[in-house]
C-alpha positions as CSV (number, residue, x, y, z in Angstrom):
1,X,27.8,153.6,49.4
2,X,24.0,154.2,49.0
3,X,21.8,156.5,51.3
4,X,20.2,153.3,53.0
5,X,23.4,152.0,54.2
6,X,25.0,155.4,55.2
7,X,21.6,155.3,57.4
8,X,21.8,152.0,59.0
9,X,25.6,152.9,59.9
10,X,24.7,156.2,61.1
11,X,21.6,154.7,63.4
12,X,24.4,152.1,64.5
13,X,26.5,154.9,65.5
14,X,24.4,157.0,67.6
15,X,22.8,153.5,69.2
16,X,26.6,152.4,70.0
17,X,26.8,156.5,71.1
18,X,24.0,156.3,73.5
19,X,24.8,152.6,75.1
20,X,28.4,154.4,75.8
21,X,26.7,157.0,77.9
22,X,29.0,157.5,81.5
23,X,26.9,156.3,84.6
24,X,27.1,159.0,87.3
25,X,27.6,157.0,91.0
26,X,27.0,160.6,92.2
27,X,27.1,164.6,91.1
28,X,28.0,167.3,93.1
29,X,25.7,170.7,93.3
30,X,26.4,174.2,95.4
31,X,23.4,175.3,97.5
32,X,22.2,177.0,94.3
33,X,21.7,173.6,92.6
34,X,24.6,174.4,89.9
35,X,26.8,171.6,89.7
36,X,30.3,171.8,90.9
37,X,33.6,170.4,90.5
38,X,35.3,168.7,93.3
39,X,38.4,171.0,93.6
40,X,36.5,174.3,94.0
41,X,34.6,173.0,96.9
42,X,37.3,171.9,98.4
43,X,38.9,175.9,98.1
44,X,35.7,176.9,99.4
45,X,35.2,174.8,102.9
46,X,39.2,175.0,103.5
47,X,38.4,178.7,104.6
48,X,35.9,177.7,107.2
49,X,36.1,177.0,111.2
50,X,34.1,173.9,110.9
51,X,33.0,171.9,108.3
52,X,30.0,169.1,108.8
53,X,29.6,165.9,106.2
54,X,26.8,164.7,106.7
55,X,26.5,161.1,105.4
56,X,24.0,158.2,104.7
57,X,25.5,155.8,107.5
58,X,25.3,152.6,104.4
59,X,26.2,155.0,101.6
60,X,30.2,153.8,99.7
61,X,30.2,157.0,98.4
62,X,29.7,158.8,101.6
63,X,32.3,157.2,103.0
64,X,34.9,157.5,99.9
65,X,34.5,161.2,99.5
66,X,34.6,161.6,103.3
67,X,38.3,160.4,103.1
68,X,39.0,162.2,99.9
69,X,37.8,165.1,101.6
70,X,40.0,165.0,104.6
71,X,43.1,164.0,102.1
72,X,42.7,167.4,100.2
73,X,41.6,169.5,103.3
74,X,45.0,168.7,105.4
75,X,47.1,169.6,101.6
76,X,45.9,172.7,102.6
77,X,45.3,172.8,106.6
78,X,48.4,170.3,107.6
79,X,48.3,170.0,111.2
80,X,45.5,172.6,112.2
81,X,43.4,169.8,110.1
82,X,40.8,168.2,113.5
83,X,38.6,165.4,112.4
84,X,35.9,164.5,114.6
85,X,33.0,162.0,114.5
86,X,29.8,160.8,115.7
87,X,30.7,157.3,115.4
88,X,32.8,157.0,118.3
89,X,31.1,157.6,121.8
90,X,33.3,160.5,123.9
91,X,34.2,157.9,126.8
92,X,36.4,156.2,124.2
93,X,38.9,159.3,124.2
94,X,41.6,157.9,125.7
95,X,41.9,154.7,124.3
96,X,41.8,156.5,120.5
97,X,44.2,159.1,121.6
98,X,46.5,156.3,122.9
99,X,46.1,154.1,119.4
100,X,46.8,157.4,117.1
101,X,50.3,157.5,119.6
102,X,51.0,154.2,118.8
103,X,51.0,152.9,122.0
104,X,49.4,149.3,121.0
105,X,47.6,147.9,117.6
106,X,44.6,147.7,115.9
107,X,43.8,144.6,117.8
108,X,44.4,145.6,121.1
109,X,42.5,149.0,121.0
110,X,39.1,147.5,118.9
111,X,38.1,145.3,121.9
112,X,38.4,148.7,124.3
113,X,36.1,151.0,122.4
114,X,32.2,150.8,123.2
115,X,29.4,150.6,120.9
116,X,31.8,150.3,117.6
117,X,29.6,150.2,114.5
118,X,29.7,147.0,112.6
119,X,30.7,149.5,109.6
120,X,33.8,150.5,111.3
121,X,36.7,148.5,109.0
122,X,35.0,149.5,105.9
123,X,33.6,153.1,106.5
124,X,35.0,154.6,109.4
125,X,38.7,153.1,110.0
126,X,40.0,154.7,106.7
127,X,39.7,157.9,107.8
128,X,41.3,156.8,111.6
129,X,44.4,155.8,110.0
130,X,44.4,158.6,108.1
131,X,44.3,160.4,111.1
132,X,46.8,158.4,112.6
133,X,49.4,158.2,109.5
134,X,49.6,162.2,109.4
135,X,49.4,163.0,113.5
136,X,46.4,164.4,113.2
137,X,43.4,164.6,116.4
138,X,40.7,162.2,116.0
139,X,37.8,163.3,118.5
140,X,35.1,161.0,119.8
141,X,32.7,163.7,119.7
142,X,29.0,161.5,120.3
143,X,27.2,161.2,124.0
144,X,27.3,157.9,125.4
145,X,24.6,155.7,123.7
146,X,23.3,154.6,127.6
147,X,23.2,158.3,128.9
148,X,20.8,159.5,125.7
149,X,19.3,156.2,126.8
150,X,18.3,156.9,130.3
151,X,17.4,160.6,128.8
152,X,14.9,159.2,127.0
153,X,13.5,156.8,129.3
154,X,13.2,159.1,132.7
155,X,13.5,163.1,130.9
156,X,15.7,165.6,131.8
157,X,15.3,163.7,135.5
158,X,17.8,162.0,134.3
159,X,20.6,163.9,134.7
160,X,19.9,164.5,138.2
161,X,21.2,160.4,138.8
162,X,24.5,160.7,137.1
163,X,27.9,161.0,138.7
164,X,29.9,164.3,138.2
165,X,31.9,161.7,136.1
166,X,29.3,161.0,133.7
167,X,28.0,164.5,133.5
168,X,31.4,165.4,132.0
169,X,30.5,163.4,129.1
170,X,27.1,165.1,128.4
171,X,27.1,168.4,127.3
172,X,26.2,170.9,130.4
173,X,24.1,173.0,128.5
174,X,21.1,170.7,127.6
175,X,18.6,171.6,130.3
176,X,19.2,175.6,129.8
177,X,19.0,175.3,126.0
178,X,17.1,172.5,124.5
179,X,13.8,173.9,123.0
180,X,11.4,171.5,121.3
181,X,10.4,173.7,119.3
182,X,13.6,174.4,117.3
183,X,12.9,172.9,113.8
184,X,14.9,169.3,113.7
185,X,12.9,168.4,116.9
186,X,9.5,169.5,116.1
187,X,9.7,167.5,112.3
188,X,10.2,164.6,114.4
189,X,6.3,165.3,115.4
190,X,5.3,166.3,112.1
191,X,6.7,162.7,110.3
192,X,4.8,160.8,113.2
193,X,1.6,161.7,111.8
194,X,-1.3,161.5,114.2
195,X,0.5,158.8,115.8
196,X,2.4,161.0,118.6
197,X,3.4,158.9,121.6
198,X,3.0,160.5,125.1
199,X,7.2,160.4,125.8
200,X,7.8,162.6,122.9
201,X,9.3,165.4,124.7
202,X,11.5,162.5,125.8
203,X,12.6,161.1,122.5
204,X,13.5,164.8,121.2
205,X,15.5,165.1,124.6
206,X,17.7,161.7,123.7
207,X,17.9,163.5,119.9
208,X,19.0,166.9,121.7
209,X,21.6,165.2,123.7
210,X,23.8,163.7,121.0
211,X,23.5,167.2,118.9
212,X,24.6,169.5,122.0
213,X,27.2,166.8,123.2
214,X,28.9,166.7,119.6
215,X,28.2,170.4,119.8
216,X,30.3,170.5,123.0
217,X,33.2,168.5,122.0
218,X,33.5,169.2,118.9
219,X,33.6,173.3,120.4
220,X,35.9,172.2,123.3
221,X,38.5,170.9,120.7
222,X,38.3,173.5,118.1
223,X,41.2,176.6,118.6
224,X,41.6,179.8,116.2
225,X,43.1,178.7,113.1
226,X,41.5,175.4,112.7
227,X,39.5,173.4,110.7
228,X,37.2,171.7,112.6
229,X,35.6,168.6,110.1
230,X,33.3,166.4,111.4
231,X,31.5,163.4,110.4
232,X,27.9,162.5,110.9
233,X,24.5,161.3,110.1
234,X,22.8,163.7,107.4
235,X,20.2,164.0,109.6
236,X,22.8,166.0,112.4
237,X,23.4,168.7,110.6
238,X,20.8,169.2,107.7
239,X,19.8,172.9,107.0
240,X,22.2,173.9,109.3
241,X,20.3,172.9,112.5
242,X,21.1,169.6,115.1
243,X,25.0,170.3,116.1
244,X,24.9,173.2,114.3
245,X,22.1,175.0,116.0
246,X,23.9,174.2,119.3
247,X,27.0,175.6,117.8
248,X,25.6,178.7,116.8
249,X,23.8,178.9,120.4
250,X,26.6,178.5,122.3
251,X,29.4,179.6,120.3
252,X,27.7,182.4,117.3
253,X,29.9,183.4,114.9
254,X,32.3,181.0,113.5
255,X,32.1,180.0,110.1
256,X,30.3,177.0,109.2
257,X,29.5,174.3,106.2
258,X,27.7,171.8,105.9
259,X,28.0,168.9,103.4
260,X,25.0,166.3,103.2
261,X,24.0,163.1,101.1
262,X,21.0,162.5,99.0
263,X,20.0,160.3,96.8
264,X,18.5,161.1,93.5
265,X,14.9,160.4,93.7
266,X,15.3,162.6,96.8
267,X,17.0,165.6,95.2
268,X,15.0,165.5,92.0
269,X,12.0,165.3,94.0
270,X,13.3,168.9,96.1
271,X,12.2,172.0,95.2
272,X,14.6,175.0,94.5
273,X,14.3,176.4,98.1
274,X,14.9,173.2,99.7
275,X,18.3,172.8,97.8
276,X,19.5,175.4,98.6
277,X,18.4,175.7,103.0
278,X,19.5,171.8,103.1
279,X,23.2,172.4,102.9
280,X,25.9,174.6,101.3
281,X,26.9,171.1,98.8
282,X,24.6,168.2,98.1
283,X,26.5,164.7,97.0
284,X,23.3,163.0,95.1
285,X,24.0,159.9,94.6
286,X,22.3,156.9,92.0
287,X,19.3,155.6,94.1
288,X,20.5,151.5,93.4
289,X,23.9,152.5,94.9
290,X,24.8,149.6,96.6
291,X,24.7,149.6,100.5
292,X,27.5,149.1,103.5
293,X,26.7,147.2,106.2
């Protein structure tokens, strides 16, 4: 065989080579921006009191590693394994609890729960019957979607209208603690631009209620020994503040991680402070992902 045909099979090669290049659908990094393997995170947040996903609500892979997550969790938690999430509204308590006993089916507990997501089947009832297959709690952790309503419409005023009833579905700390100031609320300023409308205060109430509600519940739930893992927009517990901040305010000193979902052009983009005060482990994830709806 002559050097110009050893060439064009070795150019053929390392063209065939690069073509077979794995594509990534997402990589997983530690706060220091090292990549990491699945297992070893999963070692790591097994030794917490809570654990936070935080997802992109139309992300697949959000949602598959969310149930992977609480599959290799309870190998190691079993029945002090608590799931909670901000997808189901705290009023719907009952009617879960009564579905994960088996009282009735699917179809007779959808039509009871309010404000379902229209992701539920694909994203959210997975991790349900997950709950529901191994006896697990499954806590509706989120405010009432007409109470942070009427928060943002008439202020803290608002609270002054509600029935003792309804008050035990807000968290009773919101008035004492909310503080505009803390970071998650003030950014919501800062990416308005100059265009601040005059019922911000109002708008970062709403935001505050559904972190110190989920806060609440998720805290009023949680007993020594267990894991605590919630579900809920990145946004929720980013850098450690939203339901975390509440957490800590209320409740200091358990031990806490955060997960949260990115995608590429995001994380690429970050710098190496940012990785590492956004969350203990980044999922980045290929920006043409497709999207759940």
């Amino acid at each position: 065989m002559n050097k110009f045909a050893v060439l064009i099979i070795f150019a053929m090669l390392s063209a065939f080579m690069v073509e077979a290049q794995p594509v990534e659908a997402y990589q997983l990094y530690n706060h220091k921006g090292k990549k990491m393997k699945f297992e070893k995170m999963v070692k790591d947040l097994s030794q917490s009191d809570l654990v936070f996903f935080g997802e992109y609500h139309d992300n697949p892979i959000s949602h598959w590693l969310q149930l992977e997550l609480a599959e290799a969790l309870f190998k190691i938690k079993e029945n002090n394994l608590v799931i909670g999430s901000e997808m189901f509204e705290n009023g719907n308590q009952l009617v879960l609890n009564e579905y994960l006993a088996g009282y009735y089916d699917e179809k007779k507990m959808l039509p009871e729960v309010t404000q379902l997501w229209s992701n539920y089947k694909t994203d959210y009832k997975p991790i349900l019957e997950f709950a529901k297959s191994n006896n697990l709690k499954f806590i509706a952790t989120n405010i009432p979607r007409r109470y942070a309503s009427m928060l943002y419409k008439k202020g803290i005023d608002a609270m002054s209208l509600l029935s003792p009833q309804a008050l035990e579905m807000i968290a009773p700390n919101i008035e004492k603690y909310f503080d505009p100031q803390v970071k998650c609320y003030a950014n919501m300023a800062k990416n308005m631009g100059g265009h601040i409308p005059p019922n911000l205060y109002n708008i970062q109430l709403a935001q505050a209620s559904k972190d110190a509600t989920m806060a609440y519940f998720i805290l009023k739930n949680y007993k020594k020994n267990d894991l605590f893992y919630h579900l809920n927009g990145a946004y929720h517990s980013n850098e450690k503040e939203g339901i975390i901040w509440w957490i800590n305010k209320t409740n200091p000193g358990l031990t806490i991680k955060n997960i949260t979902t990115l995608h590429r052009s995001e994380w690429d983009s970050m710098t190496d402070q940012e990785k590492e005060s956004i969350a203990d482990y980044c999922i980045v994830v290929a920006d043409n992902m497709t999207k759940t709806r």
